[in-house]
VOMAR-274175 format. One record per residue (C-alpha): y negated, x negated, z. Coordinates in steps of 0.2 Angstrom, whole numbers, padded with zeros to 4 digits, always signed. Last residue first. Layout:
BEGIN
YXZ;...
// end
This chain:
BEGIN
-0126-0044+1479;-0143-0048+1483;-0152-0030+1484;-0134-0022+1491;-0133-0033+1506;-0146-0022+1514;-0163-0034+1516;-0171-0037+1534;-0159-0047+1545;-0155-0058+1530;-0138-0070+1531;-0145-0087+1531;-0140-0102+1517;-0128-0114+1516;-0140-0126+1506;-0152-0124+1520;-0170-0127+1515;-0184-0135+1520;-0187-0143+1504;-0190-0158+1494;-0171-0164+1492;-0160-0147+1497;-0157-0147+1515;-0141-0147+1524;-0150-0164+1535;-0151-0173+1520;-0138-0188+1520;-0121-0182+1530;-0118-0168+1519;-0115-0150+1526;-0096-0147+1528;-0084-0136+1518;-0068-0134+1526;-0052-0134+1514;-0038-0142+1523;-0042-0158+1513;-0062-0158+1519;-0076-0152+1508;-0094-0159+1509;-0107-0151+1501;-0122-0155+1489;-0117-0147+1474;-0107-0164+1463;-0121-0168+1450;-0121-0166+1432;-0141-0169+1422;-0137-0187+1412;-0151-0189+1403;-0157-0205+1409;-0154-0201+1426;-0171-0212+1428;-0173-0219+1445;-0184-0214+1459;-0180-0225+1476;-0177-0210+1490;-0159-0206+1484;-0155-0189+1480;-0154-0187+1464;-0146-0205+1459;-0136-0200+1475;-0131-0183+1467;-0128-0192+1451;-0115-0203+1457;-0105-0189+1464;-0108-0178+1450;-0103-0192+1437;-0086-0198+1450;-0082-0178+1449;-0082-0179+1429;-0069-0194+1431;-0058-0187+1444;-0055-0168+1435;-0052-0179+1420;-0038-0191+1427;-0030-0175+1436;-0029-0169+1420;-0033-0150+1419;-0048-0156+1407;-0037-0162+1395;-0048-0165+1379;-0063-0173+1392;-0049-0186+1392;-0057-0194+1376;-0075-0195+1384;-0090-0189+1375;-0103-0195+1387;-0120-0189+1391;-0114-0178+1408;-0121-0164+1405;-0126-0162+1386;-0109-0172+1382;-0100-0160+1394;-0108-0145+1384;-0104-0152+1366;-0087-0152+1373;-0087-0134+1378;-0092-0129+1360;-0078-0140+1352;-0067-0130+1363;-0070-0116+1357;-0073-0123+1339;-0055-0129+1338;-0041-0114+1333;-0030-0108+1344;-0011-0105+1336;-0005-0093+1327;+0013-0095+1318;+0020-0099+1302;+0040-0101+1303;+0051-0118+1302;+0058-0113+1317;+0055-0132+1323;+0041-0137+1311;+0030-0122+1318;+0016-0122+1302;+0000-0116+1310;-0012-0100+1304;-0026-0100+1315;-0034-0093+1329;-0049-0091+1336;-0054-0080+1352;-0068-0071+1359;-0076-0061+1373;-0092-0053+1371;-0105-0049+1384;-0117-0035+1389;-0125-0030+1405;-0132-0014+1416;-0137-0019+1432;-0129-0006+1446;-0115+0007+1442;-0106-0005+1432;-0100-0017+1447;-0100-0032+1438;-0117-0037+1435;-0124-0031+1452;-0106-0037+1459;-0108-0056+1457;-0104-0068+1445;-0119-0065+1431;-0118-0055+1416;-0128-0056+1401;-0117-0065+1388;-0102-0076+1384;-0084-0075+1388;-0073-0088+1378;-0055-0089+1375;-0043-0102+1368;-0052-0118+1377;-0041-0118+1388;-0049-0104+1399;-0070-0103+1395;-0083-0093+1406;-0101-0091+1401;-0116-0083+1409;-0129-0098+1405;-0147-0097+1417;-0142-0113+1423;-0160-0121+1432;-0163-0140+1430;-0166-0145+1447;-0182-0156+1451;-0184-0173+1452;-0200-0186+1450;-0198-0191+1471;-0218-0189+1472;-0219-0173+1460;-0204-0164+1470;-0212-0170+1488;-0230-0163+1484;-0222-0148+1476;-0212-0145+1494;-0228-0149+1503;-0232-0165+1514;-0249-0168+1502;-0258-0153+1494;-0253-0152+1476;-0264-0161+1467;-0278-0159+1452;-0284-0165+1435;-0266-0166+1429;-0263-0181+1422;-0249-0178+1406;-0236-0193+1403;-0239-0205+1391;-0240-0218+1401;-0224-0217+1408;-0215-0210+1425;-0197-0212+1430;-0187-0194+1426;-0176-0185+1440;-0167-0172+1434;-0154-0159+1438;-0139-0147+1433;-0128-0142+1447;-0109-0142+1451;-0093-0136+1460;-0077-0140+1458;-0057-0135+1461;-0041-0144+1458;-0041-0161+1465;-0056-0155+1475;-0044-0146+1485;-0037-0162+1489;-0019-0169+1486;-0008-0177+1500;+0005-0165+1496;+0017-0155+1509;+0016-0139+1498;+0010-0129+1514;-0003-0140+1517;-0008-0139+1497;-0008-0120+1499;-0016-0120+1515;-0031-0130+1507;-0032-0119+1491;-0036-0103+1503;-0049-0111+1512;-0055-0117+1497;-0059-0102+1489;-0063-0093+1505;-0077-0107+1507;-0085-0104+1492;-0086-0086+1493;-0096-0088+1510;-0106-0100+1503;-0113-0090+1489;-0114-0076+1502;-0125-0089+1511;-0136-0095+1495;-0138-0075+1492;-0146-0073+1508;-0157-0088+1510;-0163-0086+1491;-0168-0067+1496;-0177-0072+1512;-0187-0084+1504;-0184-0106+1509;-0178-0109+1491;-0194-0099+1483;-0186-0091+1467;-0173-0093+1457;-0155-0094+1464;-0152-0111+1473;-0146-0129+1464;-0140-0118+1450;-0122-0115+1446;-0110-0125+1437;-0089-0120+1441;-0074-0134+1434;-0059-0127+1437;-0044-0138+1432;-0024-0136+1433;-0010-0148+1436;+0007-0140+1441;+0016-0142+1455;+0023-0122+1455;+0015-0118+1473;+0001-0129+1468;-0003-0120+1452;+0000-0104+1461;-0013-0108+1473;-0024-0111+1460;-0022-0097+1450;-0027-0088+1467;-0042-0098+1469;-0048-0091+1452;-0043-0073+1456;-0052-0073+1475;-0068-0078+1464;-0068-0067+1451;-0062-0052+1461;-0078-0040+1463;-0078-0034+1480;-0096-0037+1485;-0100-0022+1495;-0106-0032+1512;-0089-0027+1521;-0085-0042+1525;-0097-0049+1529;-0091-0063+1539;-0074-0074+1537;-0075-0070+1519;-0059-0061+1512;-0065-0045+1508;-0081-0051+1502;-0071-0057+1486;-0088-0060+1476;-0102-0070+1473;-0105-0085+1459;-0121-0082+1456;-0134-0091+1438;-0117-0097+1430;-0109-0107+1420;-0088-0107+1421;-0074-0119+1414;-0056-0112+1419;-0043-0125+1418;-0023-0126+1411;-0013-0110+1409;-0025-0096+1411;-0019-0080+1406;-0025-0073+1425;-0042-0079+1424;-0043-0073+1406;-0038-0054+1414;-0050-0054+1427;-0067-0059+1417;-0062-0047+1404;-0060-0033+1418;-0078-0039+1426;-0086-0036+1409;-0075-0019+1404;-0083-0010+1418;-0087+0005+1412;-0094+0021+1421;-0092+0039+1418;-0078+0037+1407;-0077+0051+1395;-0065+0041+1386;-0076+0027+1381;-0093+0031+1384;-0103+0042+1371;-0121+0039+1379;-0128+0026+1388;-0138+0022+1405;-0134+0037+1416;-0115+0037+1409;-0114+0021+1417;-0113+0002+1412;-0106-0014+1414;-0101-0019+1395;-0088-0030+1383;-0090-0030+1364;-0073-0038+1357;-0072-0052+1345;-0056-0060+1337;-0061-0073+1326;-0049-0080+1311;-0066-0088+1300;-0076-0101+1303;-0067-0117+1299;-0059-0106+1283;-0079-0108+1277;-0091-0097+1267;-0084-0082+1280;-0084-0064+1275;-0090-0053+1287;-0086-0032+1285;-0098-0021+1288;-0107-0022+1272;-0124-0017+1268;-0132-0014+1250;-0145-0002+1252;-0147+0003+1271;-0150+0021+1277;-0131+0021+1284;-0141+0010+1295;-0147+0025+1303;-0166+0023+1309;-0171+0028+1324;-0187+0036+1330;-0176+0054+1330;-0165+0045+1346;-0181+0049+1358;-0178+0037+1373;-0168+0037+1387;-0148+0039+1379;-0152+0040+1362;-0158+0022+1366;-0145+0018+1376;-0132+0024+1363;-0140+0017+1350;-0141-0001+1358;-0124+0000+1361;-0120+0004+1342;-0131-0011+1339;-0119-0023+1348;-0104-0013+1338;-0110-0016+1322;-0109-0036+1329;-0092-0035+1332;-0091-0026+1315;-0096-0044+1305;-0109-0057+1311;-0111-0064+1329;-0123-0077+1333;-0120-0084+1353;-0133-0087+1367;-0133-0099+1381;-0143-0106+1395;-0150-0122+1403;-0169-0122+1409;-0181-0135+1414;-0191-0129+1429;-0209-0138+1427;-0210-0151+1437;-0226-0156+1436;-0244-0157+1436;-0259-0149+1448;-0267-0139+1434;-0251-0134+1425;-0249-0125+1439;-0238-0121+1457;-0244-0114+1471;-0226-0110+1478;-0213-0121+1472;-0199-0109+1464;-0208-0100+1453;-0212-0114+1438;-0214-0114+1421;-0229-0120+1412;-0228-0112+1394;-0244-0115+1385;-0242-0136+1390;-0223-0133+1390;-0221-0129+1369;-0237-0139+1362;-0236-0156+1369;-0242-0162+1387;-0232-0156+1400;-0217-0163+1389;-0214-0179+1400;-0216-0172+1417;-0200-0161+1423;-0188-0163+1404;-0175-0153+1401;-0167-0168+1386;-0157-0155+1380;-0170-0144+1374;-0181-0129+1382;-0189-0114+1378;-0185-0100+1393;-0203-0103+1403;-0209-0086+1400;-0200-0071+1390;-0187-0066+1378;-0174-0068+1388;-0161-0078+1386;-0144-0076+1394;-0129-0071+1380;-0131-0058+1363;-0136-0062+1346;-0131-0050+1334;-0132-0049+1313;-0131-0036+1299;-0124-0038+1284;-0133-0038+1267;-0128-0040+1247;-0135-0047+1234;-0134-0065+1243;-0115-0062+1242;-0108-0080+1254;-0120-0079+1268;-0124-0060+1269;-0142-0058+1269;-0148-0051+1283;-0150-0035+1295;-0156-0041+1311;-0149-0035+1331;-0156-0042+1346;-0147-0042+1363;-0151-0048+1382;-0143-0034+1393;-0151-0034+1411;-0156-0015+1412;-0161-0019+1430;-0158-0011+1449;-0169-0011+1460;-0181+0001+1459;-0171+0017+1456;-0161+0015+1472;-0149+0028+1477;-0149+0042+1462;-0150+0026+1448;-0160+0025+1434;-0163+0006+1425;-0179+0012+1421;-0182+0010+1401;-0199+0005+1394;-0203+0009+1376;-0210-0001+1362;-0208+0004+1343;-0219-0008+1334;-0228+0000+1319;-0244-0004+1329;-0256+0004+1340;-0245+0000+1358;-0236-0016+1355;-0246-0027+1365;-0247-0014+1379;-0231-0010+1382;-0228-0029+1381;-0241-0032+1395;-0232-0016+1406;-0215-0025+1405;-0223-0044+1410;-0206-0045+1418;-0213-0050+1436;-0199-0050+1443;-0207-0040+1459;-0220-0032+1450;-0233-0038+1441;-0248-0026+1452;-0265-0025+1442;-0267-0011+1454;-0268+0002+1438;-0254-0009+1431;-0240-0005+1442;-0226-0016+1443;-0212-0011+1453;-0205+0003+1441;-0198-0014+1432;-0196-0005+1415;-0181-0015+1405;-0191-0017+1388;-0181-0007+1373;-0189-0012+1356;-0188-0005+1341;-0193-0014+1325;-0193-0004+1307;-0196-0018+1294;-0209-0011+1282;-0219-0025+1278;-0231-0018+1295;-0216-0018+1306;-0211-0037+1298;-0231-0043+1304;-0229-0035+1322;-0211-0044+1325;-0219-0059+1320;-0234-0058+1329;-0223-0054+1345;-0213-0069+1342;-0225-0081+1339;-0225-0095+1328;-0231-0111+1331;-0214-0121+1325;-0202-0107+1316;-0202-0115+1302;-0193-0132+1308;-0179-0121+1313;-0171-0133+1327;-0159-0123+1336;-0143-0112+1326;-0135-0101+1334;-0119-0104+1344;-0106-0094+1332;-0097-0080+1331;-0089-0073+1315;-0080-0055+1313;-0066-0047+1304;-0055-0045+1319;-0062-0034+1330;-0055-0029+1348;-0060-0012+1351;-0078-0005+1358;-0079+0006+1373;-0067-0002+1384;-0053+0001+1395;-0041-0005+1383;-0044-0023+1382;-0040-0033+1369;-0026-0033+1357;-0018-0049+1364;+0000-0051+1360;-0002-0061+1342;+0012-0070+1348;+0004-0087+1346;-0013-0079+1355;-0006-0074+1368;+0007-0089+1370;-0008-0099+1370;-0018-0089+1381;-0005-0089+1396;+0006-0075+1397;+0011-0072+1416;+0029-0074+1419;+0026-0092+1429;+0011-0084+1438;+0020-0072+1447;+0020-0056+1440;+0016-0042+1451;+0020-0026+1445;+0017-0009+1453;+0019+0009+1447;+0011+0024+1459;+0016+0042+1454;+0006+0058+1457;+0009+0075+1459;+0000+0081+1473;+0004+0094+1485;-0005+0106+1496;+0003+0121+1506;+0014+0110+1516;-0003+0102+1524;+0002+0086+1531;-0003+0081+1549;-0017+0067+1550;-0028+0081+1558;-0043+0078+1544;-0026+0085+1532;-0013+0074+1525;-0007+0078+1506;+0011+0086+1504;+0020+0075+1490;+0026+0080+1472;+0034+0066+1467;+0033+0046+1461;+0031+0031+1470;+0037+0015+1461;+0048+0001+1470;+0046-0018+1477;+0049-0011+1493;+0042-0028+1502;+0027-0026+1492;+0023-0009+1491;+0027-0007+1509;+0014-0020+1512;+0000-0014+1503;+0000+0000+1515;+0003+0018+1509;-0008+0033+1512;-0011+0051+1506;-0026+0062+1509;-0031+0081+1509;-0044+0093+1504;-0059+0084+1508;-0073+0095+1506;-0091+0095+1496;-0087+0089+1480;-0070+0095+1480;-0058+0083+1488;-0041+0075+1483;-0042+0059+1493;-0026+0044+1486;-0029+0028+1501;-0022+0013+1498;-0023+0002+1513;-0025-0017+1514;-0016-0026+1525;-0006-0036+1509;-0023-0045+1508;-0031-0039+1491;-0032-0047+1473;-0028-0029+1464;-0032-0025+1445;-0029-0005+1445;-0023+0002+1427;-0028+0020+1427;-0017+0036+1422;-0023+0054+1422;-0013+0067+1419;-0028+0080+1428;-0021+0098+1432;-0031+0103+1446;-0035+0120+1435;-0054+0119+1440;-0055+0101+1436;-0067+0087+1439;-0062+0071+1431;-0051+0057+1440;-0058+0041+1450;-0052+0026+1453;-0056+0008+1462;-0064+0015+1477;-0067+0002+1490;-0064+0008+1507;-0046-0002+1511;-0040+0001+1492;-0049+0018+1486;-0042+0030+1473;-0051+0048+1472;-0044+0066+1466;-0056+0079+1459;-0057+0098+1461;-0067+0111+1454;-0071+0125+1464;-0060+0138+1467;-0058+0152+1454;-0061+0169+1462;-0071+0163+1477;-0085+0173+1477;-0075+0189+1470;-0057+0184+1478;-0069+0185+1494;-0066+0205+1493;-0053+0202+1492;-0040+0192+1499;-0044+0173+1496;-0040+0163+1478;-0025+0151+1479;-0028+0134+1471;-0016+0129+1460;-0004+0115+1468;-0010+0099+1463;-0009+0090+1446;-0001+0073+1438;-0014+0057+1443;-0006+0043+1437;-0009+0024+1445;-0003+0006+1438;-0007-0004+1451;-0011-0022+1442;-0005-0039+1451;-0009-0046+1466;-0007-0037+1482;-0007-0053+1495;+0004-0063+1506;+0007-0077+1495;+0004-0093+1505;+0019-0088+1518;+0032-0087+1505;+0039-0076+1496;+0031-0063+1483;
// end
């Protein structure tokens, strides 16, 4: 922990929670309101961000233990609160500091402090405080991991690590499928027999007695409706939530299918798809994300997509909003553990006697058997954010999980050699914005990732983060909610690289922060044809859509949630960057992270070993050839200082191809650089083409804190 750059608590606080001194009834007569004291609980907040909590106990014995990830200034304060739940009984203190420059563990019966700041002799805690920090030389990176067979997955988490099961990105083209529809399907297999049950997220927004869609307009109450008089069980679920009911969203995306099994046709197994896609609107799309030149075939004709020019139609023409996101196919208990989430939310909010137990099943295995050895050594654990009030059963009595954001924390940290993230937000580390901080957003992705960074730099080793985002969130760009969240976006960014420049200033290199960290878009810009749809009508003329349909460009929108680290470990699924989906307690999500390994002769010790096998990172690579249309060699080393220069010249370029006001083709290629300037001490600076707007708009890419919305709706 020397040095000037590395003045923060980072590491995991291990915390145990022993017991208190009994409570003491009154004299009587009180002893006979009072005889047993209520029950007490003990709290664990770093500055005023609680990060523990214990159970409620009459007897105040708890024994208690909770593993703490810390990223936090070494100003912060620890705080331990023992309170009932309507008094503070006592507190204890210690500054990050003292446990840094002490380097040692707390452990005894200490007196508590009262409101006074004097201890109370009478009150005791028994607690002890047990903090490492390894540096990032002594933290395992994912090949020594997985070699070692170290990683047993999280242990704060519902469902276990599994072993024997599969993933897989599903598969795209069914020529089958063409002109079918979803719901008619679903209606034709509840009528064969098939049960279907359905959980819609109920957006209590939308009322359909005023014809109101609500404000995402989900189309919840239309799917009620479609279903209703069929074999089809539909119900909507509230996200509920004592503070505010309405904003918050059941945001998982998963479907579970009994099928055959691939390699015993006679027998059955079930499967899981789990990632970003919604079943709704505007979500078909290929590689190609086309504005103009689809509007006139079968898929984008019925499905015209766009809310983020206002007024938009396919009366008046493109661009539609192309759409990027992911999805993975998991067979095996991994995927028994998908639908064992969606049991537990539905026993949870709906009635759990319309279920049907798959114990129910002829001829169902749990265990996946795969046809090929390329497919087979994954290691797959079921990761959520949610609360007690959204599923039953949690893990340890847990009343919320946040088993996402600790997956998210812990690849960061075993990262040896780059981190590859798509994303719809990337907020988070408020603490260390330069304004607001105290907006609630403490979720430490960010903060982790430019600390790997700085500690790369520190030990002069290479290392690569490659980060895609959308242009701006959805929505209109110049809205009071796109203006917020594009400011705290900025505001995250800038902490990032604030801290990466005064590392390489204090290393007394002539690198760049963009040497090591990047931010990107998707985007396209398509040169008109004959074949293209004529819409009968036009947008009005000096209007965004008017711009965007002139200048033939629009931003392909990234739905994806997935984050890869050395193409050893993968996280895919619901969850955006930003503490909605992390938090637990606000949008509930689901997400998987994975490994591969396989057996590897070690010629030196002459031993097998494990070692990561290849379609993790043949998956990101299939990703780079989408975005940039190239398949380069050094694409294989993305910490390379050669590589990280190579895809920032593509963005670069492409921004001005995007940018420029003569419209050429991008020809499929859809990377470009986000449009900001970064200096070498780490100071992002608006462009000097485009005024800080996006192309067609009016709008700051830095964005505008809100006067009107609580930080809590766009976090």
């Amino acid at each position: 922990m020397e040095g000037k750059v590395q003045s923060f608590l980072h590491g995991t606080l291990e915390a145990t929670i022993f017991h208190a001194t009994p409570y003491i009834p009154p004299p009587f007569p009180f002893n006979c309101i009072f005889g047993n004291g209520k029950p007490a609980y003990v709290t664990i907040k770093i500055d005023n961000k609680k990060v523990a909590k214990t159970t409620h106990e009459r007897d105040r014995v708890w024994n208690q233990t909770f593993q703490i990830l810390c990223a936090h200034s070494s100003d912060a304060t620890i705080t331990i609160t023992m309170k009932t739940k309507c008094t503070i009984l006592g507190k204890f203190q210690i500054h990050a500091h003292q446990i840094l420059s002490e380097a040692s563990f707390i452990n005894g019966n200490l007196p508590l402090l009262i409101e006074s700041g004097k201890p109370n002799p009478e009150l005791k805690l028994r607690f002890m405080l047990w903090p490492w920090f390894k540096p990032a030389e002594f933290e395992p990176s994912w090949a020594k991991m997985i070699s070692y067979g170290e990683f047993q997955g999280l242990r704060n988490a519902t469902f276990p690590q599994r072993s024997n099961s599969h993933v897989r990105d599903p598969q795209t083209a069914i020529p089958h499928a063409r002109g079918v529809k979803l719901g008619e399907l679903l209606k034709q297999k509840a009528e064969e027999g098939v049960a279907v049950r359905i959980m819609v997220w109920d957006d209590e927004t939308s009322l359909p007695l005023i014809k109101n869609e609500g404000i995402m307009k989900t189309h919840d109450e239309d799917a009620l409706a479609y279903f209703s008089h069929t074999k089809v069980v539909c119900k909507l679920c509230p996200r509920l939530h004592n503070k505010f009911p309405t904003i918050f969203s059941h945001h998982q995306k998963t479907i579970t299918v009994d099928t055959k099994c691939s390699i015993s046709p006679r027998e059955r197994e079930i499967m899981s798809f789990i990632g970003g896609l919604d079943l709704c609107d505007g979500r078909y799309d290929t590689e190609q994300h086309s504005l103009f030149h689809t509007l006139n075939t079968e898929s984008h004709c019925n499905d015209f997509y766009q809310t983020n020019i206002a007024g938009s139609s396919i009366q008046k023409g493109g661009p539609r909003t192309p759409w990027h996101d992911a999805h993975a196919c998991i067979t095996g208990e991994a995927a028994w553990d998908v639908l064992t989430n969606f049991e537990q939310r539905w026993s949870k909010q709906c009635d759990p006697s319309v279920l049907v137990p798959a114990s129910t099943l002829t001829n169902l295995i749990r265990q996946t058997y795969a046809s090929k050895p390329s497919e087979r050594g994954w290691n797959v654990q079921v990761l959520r954010s949610i609360d007690h009030v959204s599923a039953s059963q949690l893990f340890r009595n847990l009343t919320v999980e946040q088993s996402i954001h600790e997956a998210y924390v812990k690849a960061i940290r075993g990262a040896d050699r780059f981190i590859y993230i798509e994303n719809q937000y990337f907020i988070g580390g408020c603490d260390l914005w330069e304004r607001d901080q105290h907006c609630g957003c403490r979720n430490l992705i960010p903060i982790e990732i430019a600390l790997k960074v700085v500690n790369k730099i520190k030990a002069k080793e290479r290392f690569g983060v490659y980060i895609v985002i959308p242009m701006w969130p959805e929505g209109l760009p110049e809205s009071e909610s796109v203006q917020d969240i594009l400011h705290l976006t900025r505001e995250t960014m800038s902490m990032m690289y604030k801290l990466i420049g005064e590392a390489i200033n204090e290393s007394g290199t002539q690198e760049h922060p963009r040497d090591y960290l990047n931010f990107y878009c998707l985007a396209n810009r398509e040169v008109e044809t004959k074949e293209d749809f004529v819409p009968p009508h036009s947008p009005h003329s000096g209007t965004q859509y008017w711009n965007a349909q002139k200048h033939r460009r629009f931003m392909v929108y990234v739905h994806s949630k997935l984050m890869i680290v050395d193409d050893a470990y993968l996280i895919i699924g619901s969850a955006n960057i930003n503490q909605r989906s992390m938090d637990g307690k606000r949008d509930t999500e689901i997400a998987i992270g994975c490994y591969q390994t396989i057996k590897d002769w070690d010629h030196d010790n002459k031993t097998l070993r494990m070692c990561s096998a290849g379609d993790i990172g043949a998956y990101r690579m299939s990703l780079w050839y989408e975005h940039t249309g190239r398949a380069e060699e050094l694409y294989k080393q993305p910490e390379s200082i050669e590589c990280v220069k190579t895809v920032r010249h593509i963005g670069d370029q492409m921004w001005k191809t995007y940018s420029g006001e003569e419209v050429v083709d991008m020809e499929g290629v859809h990377l470009v650089t986000y449009p900001m300037s970064v200096t070498k001490d780490g100071v992002i600076e608006e462009l000097e083409h485009g005024g800080g707007h996006f192309p067609d708009t009016k709008s700051l890419v830095k964005g505008k804190r809100s006067k009107v919305l609580l930080p809590i709706f766009t976090t």
